[in-house]
N, C-alpha and C positions, 0 to 999 in steps of 0.2 A: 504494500500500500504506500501513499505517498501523498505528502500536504503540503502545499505550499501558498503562497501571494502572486505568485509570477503567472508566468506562462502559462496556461492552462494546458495546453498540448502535453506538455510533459509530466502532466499530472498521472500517476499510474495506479488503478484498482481493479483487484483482483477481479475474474482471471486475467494477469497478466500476458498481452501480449507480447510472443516473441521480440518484435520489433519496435518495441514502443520502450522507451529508457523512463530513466526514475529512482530514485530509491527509496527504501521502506523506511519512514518516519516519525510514521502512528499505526500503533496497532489496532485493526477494527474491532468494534465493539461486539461482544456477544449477547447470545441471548439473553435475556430477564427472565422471562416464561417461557412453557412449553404445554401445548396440551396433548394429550397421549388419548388417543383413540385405542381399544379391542382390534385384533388383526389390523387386516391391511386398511386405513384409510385413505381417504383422497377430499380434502377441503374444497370447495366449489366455489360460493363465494361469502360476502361479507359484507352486513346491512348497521349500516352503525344507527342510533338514534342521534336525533341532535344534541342529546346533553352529554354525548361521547362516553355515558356510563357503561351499559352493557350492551355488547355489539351482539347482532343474530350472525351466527352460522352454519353454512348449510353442508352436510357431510354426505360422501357417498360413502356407505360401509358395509365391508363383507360380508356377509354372512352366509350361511346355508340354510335353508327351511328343514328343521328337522319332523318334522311329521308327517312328508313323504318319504323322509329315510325312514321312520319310523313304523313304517304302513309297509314299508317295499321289506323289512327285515321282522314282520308282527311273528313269522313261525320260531324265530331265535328268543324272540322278547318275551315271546307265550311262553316257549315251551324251557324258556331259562326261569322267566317265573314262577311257573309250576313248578319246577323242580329245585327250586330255593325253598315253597314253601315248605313240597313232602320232606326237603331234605330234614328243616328245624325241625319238624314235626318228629321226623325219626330217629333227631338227636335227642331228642326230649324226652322222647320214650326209651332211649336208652340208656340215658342219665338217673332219669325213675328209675330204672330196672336196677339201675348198679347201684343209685340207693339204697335200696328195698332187696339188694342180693339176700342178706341177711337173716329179712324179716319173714321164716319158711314155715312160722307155726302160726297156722291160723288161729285169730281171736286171739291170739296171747298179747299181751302189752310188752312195746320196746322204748328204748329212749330212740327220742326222734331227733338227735343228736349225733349217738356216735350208733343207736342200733343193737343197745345193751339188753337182755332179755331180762324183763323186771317180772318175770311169773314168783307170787309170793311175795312181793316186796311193794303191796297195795297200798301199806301203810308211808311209804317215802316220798318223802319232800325233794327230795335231790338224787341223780344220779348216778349211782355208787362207783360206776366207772369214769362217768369226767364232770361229775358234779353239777350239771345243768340243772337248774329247777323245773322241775314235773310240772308245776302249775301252770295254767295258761297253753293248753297245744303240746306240751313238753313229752307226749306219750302218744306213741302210735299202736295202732295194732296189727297184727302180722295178718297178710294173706296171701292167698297160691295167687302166686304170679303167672300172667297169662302170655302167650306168647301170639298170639293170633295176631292184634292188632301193631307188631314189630314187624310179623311176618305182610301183613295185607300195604303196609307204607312203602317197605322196602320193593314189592312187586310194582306197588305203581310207580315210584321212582323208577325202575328200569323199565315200565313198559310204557310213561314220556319218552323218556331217552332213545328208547328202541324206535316209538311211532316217528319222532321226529326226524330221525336216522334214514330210515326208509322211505320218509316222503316228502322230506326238503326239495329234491329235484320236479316236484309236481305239485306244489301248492299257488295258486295266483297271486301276485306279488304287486300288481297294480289293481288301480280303478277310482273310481268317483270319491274314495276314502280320503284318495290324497290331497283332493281339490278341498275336503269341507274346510280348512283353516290353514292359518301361516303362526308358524311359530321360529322367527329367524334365530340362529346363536350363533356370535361372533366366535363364542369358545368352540364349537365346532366346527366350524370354518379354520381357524389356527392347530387346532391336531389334527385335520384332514389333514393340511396343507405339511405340518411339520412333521405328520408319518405316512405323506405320499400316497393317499389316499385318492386317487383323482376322480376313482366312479363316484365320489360322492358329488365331487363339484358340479354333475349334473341338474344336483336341484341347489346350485348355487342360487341365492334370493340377496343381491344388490339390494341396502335400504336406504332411505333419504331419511337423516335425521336433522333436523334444525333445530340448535341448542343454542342458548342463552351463556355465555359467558363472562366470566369477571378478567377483566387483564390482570388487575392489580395480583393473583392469583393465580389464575392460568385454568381454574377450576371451572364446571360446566355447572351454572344455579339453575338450569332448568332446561328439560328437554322438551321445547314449544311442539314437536311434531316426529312423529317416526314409522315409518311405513314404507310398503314396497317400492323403489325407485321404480320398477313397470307396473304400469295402469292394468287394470283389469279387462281393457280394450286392445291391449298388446303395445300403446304409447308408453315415453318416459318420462319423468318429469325432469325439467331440463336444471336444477337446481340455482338457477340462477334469482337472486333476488330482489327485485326492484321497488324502488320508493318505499316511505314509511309514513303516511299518511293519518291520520285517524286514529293511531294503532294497529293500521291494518300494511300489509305487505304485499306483493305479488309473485307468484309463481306461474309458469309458462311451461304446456306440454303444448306437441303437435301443431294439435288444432284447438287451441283455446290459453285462456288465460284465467286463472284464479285468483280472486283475493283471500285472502289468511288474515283471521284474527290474530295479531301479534301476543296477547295474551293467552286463549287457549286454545291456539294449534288450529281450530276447526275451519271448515272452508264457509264461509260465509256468503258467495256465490261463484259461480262459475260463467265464464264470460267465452263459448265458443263463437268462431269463426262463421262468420255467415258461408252460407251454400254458393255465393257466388262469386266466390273468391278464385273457384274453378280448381284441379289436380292440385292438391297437394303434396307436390313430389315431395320436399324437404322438410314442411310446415315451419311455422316461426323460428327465428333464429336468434331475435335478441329482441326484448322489450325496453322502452323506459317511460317514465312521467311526465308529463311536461312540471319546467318549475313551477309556474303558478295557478293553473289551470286545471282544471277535473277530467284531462284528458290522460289518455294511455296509448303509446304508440306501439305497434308491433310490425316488426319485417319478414314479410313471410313469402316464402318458396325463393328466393334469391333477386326477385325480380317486383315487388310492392309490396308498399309502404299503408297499414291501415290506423285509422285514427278511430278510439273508442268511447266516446260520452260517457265517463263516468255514473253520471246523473242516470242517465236514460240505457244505458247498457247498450246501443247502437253503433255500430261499427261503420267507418264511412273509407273511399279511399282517397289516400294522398296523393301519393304517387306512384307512377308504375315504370316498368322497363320492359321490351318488349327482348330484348337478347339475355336472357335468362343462363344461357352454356357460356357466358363469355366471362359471369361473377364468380366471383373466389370467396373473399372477403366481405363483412359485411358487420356493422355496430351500428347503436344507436349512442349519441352521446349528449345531455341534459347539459344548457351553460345557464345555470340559476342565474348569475351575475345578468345576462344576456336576454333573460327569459326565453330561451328558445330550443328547440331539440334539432338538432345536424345527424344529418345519416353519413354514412362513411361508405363507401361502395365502391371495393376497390377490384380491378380489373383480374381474371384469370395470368397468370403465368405465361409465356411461351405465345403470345399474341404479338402481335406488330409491336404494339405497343402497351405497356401495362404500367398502371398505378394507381390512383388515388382522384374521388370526388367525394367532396363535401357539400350536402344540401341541404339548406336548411328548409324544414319542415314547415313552418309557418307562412312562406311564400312560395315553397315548392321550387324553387331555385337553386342552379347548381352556382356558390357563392366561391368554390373554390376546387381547383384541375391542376392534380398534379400526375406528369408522365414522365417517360425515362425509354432512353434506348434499350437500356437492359431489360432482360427480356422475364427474370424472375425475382423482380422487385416487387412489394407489397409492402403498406404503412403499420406502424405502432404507430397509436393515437392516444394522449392523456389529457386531463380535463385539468384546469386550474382557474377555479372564478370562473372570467368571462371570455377565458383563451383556451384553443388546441394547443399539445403538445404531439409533433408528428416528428421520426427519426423514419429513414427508409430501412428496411429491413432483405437483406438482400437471403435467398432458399437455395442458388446455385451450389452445390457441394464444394466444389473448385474456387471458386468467388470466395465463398465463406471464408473459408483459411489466409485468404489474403487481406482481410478486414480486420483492422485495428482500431478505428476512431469511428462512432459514429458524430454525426451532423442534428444536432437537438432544434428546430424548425419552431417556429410559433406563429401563430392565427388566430385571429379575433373578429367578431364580426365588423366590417369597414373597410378590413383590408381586404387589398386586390389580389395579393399574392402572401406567402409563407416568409419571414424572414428569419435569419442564421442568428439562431440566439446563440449558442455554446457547443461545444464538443465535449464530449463523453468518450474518455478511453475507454469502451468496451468494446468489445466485436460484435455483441449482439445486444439490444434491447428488447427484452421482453414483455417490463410494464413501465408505467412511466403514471407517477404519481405523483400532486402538487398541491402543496395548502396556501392560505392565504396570505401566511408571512411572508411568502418570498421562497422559501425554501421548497425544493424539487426533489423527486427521489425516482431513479432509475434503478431497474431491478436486470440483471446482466442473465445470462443464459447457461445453465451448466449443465448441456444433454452432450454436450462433444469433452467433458471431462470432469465424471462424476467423482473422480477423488477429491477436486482441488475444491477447495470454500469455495461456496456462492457469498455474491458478495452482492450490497445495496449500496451505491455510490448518492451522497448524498450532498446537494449544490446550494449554498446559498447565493441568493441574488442580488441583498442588498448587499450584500461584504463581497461580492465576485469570486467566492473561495470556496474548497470544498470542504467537508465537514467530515469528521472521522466515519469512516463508511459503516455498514451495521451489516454480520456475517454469521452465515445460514452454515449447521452440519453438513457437507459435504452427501449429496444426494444427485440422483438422475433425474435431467426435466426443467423447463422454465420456473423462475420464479414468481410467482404472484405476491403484491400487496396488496396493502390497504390502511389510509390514515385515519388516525379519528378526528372529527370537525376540528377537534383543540391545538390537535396535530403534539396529544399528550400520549400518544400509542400509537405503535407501525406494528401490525399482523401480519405477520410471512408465513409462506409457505408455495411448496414445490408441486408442479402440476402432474404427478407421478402419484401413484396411491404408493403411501407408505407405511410400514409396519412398526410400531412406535408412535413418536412425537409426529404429527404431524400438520400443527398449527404454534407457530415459534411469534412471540408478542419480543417488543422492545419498548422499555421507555425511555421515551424522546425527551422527556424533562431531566431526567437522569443525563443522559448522554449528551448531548447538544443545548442544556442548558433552554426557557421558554423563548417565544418566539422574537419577543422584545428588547432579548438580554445580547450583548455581541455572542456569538459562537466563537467557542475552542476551538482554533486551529490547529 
């Protein structure tokens, strides 16, 4: 890593490019928190409230439905049951038995202790062999012990085991049993997996839980929502979380868009896709809010753009495009400061020409066009206030390797064109995130070297200087973030489902000191 006043070009964070000089300075900051999901997790995204206390998170987590493992394995489960219980049962009776070995003269009185024969000795308080008091229970009496009911347990115990033996290979193992319920367990999903178990993974059951967390902690205060991440319709739900309204939140499958009680999970209504939106090849692909308005925008099938009346539940269109095979990319992005919502709609790959249009939604106008000779270029786009933050992000394998610096681009509504705000020694940007101090945060890429730290380079604007970067366990897969309003907590996490920690919190008051105060260089 590397901090300086000067030059910015020479500024170096990890992953260090080969060719980009520098030297290590400061070391980057680690985590604060961690939160640690069951099996493999995978964080999707991150819904803060405005008073930046507890932020919603949405999880995809492993698990396997075990009660069609349970249905598909009933002859082992039955016939292990039964024969646990004959087993007790025949241990029981032979623990009486060896009790009671003793006791051979019927009607006669024994101690029920050690099994002493007290024939004649009616008158005794205690007895004479280990001195237990007779009173109370203390005296048995002897009878012919039977053997029938040792011999009828132990027959059926071996003639489970036998029926079982001989008809495992022809019992039915499926059917409508397995459909009545879902019962997920992440812990059986992790001993599948950790003793290579993969027929079970069949009824593996992926679930969407959106949990309530504390940063200050790292702890989950409450699981708002948990359920099959596939619909009952064969849809997913896209875990993606948009706006906080009311208390209320939005989730987005296919063909439709739900609102959520932010309080208790439930869905509160359901907002499908009118009929004449026509094929649904892809269905929606990114929703958002508009800032101040009771609208809900959604992009769906790669090619329009629909606007949703909150009020009225009515769905209208925006905008459309009629070359639907030539889209790649595609976001909606909210500029509160701006009050307006920009689509992002960036060209296919491998086309004459490919890149980037921003539209704004509110006049349906393309306000900003950007292209490139190269031919597998596409944009990162990050929001700050009332500006884009756009670096180009180059897919070429070849290319790739030869990228050391990206070009940090800014846009706002007025301008004609994107201007060269700063450079970022990374080779890749992944996210790009901005509060209202001033301060920026890029999240670099570590799918081409999952040893080395992921690293969050982190930019102030009004000091022109970078800030000691903040650095992720060393994992496969982009980084995501997410600030909170106060920009008093940064949430990371890697876009790889992880087994462990797999939402890491920082605090930015801690580290980089508050928004108003200079930053440590």
């Amino acid at each position: 890593m590397a901090s300086s006043q000067g030059d910015e070009s020479s500024l170096v964070v990890s992953p260090v490019p080969p060719d980009v000089g520098g030297s290590v300075t400061q070391a980057p900051a680690q985590v604060s928190q961690s939160l640690t999901m069951p099996s493999e997790s995978q964080v999707l995204d991150v819904l803060w409230p405005d008073d930046s206390s507890h932020p919603y998170v949405s999880m995809e987590v492993s698990t396997i439905d075990a009660w069609p493992v349970a249905v598909e394995h009933w002859p082992e489960i039955g016939a292990s049951a039964l024969s646990l219980i004959l087993l007790i049962v025949l241990a029981a009776m032979l623990w009486r038995r060896w009790r009671r070995r003793r006791l051979v003269a019927p009607g006669e009185p024994y101690c029920a202790k050690c099994g002493y024969r007290l024939t004649g000795r009616s008158d005794a308080k205690q007895c004479p062999e280990c001195g237990r008091d007779l009173a109370g229970g203390g005296v048995m009496y002897g009878r012919r012990l039977r053997r029938r009911p040792v011999v009828v347990a132990a027959a059926l115990l071996v003639g489970v085991c036998g029926v079982y033996y001989a008809a495992r290979g022809h019992l039915p193992r499926t059917g409508r049993a397995a459909n009545w319920f879902d019962w997920p367990s992440a812990r059986l999903h992790a001993w599948a997996t950790a003793n290579q178990r993969w027929s079970m993974m069949r009824h593996a059951l992926p679930m969407l839980r959106i949990a309530r967390i504390d940063p200050e902690t790292g702890a989950v205060v409450r699981t708002v929502r948990y359920e099959p991440i596939q619909k009952r319709d064969g849809t997913r739900w896209n875990g993606r979380l948009a706006g906080l309204r009311e208390n209320h939140f939005y989730l987005y499958w296919r063909s439709g868009v739900a609102e959520i009680d932010a309080g208790s999970g439930r869905t509160v209504r359901e907002l499908p896709l009118p009929g004449t939106v026509g094929e649904l090849w892809a269905g929606i692909s990114d929703i958002a809010l508009h800032p101040s308005r009771d609208v809900l925008y959604a992009y769906v099938d790669y090619r329009v753009t629909l606007a949703c009346d909150l009020q009225t539940g009515q769905w209208s269109e925006v905008v459309s495009f009629p070359e639907r095979s030539q889209l790649l990319m595609h976001s909606l992005f909210a500029l509160p400061d701006a009050d307006t919502v920009i689509l992002r709609r960036a060209l296919a790959p491998r086309q004459p020409e490919s890149g980037c249009d921003l539209i704004d939604l509110n006049s349906g106008q393309t306000v900003l066009t950007q292209r490139t000779a190269k031919h597998d270029l596409s944009q990162v786009v990050g929001v700050t206030g009332d500006e884009l933050l756009l670096t180009e992000t180059e897919f070429l394998a070849v290319a790739y390797a030869e990228i050391s610096e990206q070009t940090i681009r800014r846009w706002s509504p007025g301008m004609r064109e994107a201007e060269d705000l700063l450079t970022i020694p990374l080779r890749r940007i992944a996210s790009i995130q901005g509060g209202r101090s001033g301060r920026l945060y890029f999240a670099g890429q570590g799918i081409s070297s999952p040893a080395a730290p992921a690293t969050i380079a982190v930019y102030d604007r009004d000091w022109k200087t970078y800030l000691q970067p903040l650095q992720l366990p060393p994992r496969t897969g982009d980084m995501n973030l997410s600030i909170s309003p106060d920009e008093h907590w940064a949430l990371t996490w890697h876009s790889e489902p992880t087994a462990g920690p797999c939402l890491y919190i920082f605090d930015l008051h801690a580290i980089h000191g508050g928004a108003s105060q200079q930053p440590a260089r």
